[in-house]
C-alpha positions as CSV (number, residue, x, y, z in Angstrom):
1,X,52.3,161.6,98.9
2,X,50.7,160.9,95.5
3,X,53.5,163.4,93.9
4,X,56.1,161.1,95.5
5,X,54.3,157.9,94.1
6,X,53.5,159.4,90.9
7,X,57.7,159.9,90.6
8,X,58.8,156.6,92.1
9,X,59.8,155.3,88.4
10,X,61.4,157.9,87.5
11,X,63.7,158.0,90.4
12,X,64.3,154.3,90.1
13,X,65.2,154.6,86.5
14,X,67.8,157.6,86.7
15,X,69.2,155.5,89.9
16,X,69.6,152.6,87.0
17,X,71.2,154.9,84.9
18,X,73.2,156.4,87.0
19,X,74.9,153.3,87.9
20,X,75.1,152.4,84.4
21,X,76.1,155.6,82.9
22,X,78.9,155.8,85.6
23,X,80.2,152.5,85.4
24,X,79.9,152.4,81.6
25,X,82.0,155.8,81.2
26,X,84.3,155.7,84.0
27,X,86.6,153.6,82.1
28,X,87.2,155.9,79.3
29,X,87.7,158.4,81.5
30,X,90.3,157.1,83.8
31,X,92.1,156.1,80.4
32,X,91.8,159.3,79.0
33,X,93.6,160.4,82.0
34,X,96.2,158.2,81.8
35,X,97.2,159.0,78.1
36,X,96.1,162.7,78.4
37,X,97.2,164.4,81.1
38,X,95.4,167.8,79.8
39,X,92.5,166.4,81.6
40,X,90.1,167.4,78.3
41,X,88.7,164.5,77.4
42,X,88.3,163.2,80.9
43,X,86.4,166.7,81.2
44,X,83.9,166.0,78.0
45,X,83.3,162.7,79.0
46,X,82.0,164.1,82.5
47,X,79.6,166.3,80.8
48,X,78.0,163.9,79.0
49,X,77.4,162.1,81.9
50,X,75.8,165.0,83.7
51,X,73.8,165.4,80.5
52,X,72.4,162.3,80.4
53,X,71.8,161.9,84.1
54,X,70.1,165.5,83.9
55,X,67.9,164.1,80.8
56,X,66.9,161.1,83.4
57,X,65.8,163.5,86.2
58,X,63.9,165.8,84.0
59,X,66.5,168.8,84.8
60,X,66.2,172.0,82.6
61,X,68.2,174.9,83.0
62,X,68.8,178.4,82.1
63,X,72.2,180.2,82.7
64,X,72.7,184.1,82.4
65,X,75.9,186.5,82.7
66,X,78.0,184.3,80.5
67,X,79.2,187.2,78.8
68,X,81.4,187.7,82.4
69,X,83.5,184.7,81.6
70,X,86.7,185.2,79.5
71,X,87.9,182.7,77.5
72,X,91.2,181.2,78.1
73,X,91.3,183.0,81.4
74,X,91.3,180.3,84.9
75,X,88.9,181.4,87.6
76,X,88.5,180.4,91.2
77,X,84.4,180.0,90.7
78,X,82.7,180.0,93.8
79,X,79.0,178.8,93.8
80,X,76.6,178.6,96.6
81,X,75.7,174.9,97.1
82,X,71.7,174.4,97.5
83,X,71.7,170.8,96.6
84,X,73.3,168.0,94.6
85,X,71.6,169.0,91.8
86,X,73.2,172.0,91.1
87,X,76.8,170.3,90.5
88,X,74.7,168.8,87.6
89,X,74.0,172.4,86.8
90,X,77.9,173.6,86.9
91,X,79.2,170.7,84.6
92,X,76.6,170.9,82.1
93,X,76.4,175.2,81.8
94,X,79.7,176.4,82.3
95,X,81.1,177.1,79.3
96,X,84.6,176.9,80.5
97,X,86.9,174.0,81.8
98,X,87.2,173.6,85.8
99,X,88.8,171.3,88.5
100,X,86.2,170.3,91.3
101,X,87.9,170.7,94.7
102,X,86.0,167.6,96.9
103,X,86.4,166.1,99.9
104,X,89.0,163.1,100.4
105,X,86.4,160.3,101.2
106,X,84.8,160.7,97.8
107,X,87.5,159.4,96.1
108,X,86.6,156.0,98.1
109,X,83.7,155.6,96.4
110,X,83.7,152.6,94.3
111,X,83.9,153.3,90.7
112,X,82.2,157.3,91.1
113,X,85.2,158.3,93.2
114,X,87.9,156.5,90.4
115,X,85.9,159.0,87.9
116,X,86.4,161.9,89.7
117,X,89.7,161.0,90.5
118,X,90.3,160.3,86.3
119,X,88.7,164.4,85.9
120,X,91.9,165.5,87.8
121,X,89.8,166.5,91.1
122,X,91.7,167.9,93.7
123,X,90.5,165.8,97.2
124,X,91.2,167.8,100.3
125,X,91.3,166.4,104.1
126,X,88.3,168.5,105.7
127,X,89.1,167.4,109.0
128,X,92.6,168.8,109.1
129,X,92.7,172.1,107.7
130,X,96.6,172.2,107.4
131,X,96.7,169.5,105.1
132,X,93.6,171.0,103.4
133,X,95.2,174.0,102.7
134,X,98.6,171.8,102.0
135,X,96.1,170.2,98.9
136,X,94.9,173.6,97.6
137,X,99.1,175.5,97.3
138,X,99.8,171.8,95.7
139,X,97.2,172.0,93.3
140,X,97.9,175.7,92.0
141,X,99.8,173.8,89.3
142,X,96.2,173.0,87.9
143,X,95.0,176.3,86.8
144,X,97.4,176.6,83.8
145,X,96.3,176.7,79.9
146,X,92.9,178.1,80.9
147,X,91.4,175.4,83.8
148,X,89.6,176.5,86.6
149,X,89.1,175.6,90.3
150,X,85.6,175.1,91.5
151,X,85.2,175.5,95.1
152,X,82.0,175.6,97.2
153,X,83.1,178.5,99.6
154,X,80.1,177.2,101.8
155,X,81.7,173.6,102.4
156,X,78.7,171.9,102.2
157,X,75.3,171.8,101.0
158,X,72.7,174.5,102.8
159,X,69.6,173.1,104.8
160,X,67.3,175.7,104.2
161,X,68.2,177.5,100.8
162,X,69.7,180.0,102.8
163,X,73.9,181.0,102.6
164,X,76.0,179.5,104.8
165,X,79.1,181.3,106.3
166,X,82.0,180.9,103.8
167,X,85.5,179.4,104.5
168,X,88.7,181.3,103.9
169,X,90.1,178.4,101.7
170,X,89.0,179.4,97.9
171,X,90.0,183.3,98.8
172,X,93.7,182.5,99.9
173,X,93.7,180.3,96.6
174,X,92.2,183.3,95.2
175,X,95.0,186.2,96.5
176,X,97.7,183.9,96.5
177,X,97.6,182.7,92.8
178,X,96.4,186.6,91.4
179,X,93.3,184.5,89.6
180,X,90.2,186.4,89.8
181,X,86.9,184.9,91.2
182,X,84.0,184.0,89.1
183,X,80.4,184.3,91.8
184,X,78.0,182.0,90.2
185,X,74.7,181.7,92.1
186,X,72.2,178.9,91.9
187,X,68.3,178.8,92.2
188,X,66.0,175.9,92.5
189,X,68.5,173.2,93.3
190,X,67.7,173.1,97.1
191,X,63.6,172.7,96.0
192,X,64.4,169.9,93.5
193,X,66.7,167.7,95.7
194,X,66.8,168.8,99.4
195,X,69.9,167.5,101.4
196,X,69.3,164.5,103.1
197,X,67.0,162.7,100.4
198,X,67.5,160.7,96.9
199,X,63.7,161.7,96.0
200,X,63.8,164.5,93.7
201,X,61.1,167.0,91.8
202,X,62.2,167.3,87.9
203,X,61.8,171.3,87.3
204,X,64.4,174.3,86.0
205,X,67.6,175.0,88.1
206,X,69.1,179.0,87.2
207,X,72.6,179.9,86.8
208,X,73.4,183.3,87.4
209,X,77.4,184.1,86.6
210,X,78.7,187.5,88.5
211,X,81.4,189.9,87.2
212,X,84.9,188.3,87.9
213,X,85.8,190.0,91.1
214,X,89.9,190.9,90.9
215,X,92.5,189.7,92.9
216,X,95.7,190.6,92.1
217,X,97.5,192.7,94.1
218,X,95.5,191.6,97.2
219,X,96.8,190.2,100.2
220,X,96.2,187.4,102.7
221,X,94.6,191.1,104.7
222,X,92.0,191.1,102.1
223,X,90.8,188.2,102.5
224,X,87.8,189.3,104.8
225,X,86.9,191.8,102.5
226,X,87.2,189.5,99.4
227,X,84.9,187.1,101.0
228,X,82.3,189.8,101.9
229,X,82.2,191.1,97.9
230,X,82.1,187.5,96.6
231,X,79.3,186.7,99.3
232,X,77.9,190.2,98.3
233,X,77.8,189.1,94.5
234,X,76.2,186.0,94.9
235,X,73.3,187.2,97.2
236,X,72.6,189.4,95.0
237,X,71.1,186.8,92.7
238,X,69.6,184.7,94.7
239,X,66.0,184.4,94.6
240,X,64.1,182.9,98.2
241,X,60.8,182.7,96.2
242,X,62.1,181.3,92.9
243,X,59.5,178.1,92.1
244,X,61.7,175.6,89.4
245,X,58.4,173.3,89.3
246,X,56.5,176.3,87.7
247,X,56.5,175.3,84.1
């Protein structure tokens, strides 16, 4: 109880800055997006934002297996998803340009969705998975000149830290466009900001990036076993007793 009272200010100031920061910098993003259509700048402008929202939070973060990551090559990365926290993690550590994939009715958020929309997200309709799947073959376009596609194979955020059963959507991306996938797994994001709460713990959220696991040549038939190696390559890093509060 005293914890939670002890960190009440903080969490009112980051939500201040967070609707500051992201009414201030939406603006130049959507605008960027409008006479850039590279999506670059809109990109940058994002990261700073997660930068200084992180710096309001008291995030810190450590990120290992960069050396996996090719540059100039596009990925399909596929994260596990403990926690808001962690998409902090992704935009400030990746050291590589990526589209999120999201679903539609963030886009209707007032001013946060327009941003998003300005970063060139792709939106997807998770209630009808033809016209999901319709929104991932459309946006195959997006993964030239070195972009990526970031997908949580999960779908949604995990209630108790644990995996959750992927979907099939990233790994027909995956086979279908040849692009390898890039297994990234997070620790300490579900500890810091459980789902279901705005009250948050400042402490150190791990990034862990796998080897690329190749695709080409693979069929819609390996899709099953592409989704057991990426789910394979991810466990492998997570860690149930990792503590981000202990420094």
């Amino acid at each position: 109880m005293w914890a939670k009272i002890l960190l009440a200010p903080r969490i009112m100031l980051t939500a201040i800055g967070l609707v500051i920061f992201t009414s201030v910098l939406t603006p130049p993003i959507i605008l960027s997006a409008l006479f850039k259509s590279s999506g670059g700048p809109a990109f940058r402008i994002m990261r700073w934002w997660a930068i200084l929202i992180s710096f309001l939070m008291g995030l810190k973060y450590s990120i290992y297996g960069t050396e996996n990551i090719r540059s100039g090559q596009s990925y399909i990365i596929t994260p596990n998803h403990q926690g808001n926290a962690d998409i902090l993690a992704l935009v400030v550590n990746l050291p590589l340009r990526f589209r999120w994939v999201i679903k539609r009715e963030l886009l209707r958020i007032p001013v946060f969705g327009w941003a998003l929309a300005g970063t060139g997200a792709i939106a997807i309709d998770r209630s009808d998975r033809e016209k999901a799947v319709e929104s991932l073959n459309k946006a195959k376009d997006k993964l030239s000149k070195g972009w990526s596609m970031l997908i949580y194979p999960e779908g949604t955020r995990t209630a108790d830290g644990n995996l959750l059963p992927f979907k099939k959507g990233p790994f027909m991306i995956a086979v279908q466009t040849g692009l390898p996938i890039l297994p990234v797994a997070s620790n300490g994001a579900f500890k810091i900001l459980p789902k279901k709460t705005i009250a948050f713990r400042p402490g150190r959220i791990t990034l862990t990036v796998g080897e690329p696991i190749i695709t080409k040549d693979l069929t819609e038939n390996d899709v099953p076993w592409l989704m057991e190696q990426t789910r394979m390559a991810i466990a492998k890093n997570l860690k149930a007793n990792y503590d981000p509060f202990k420094e």
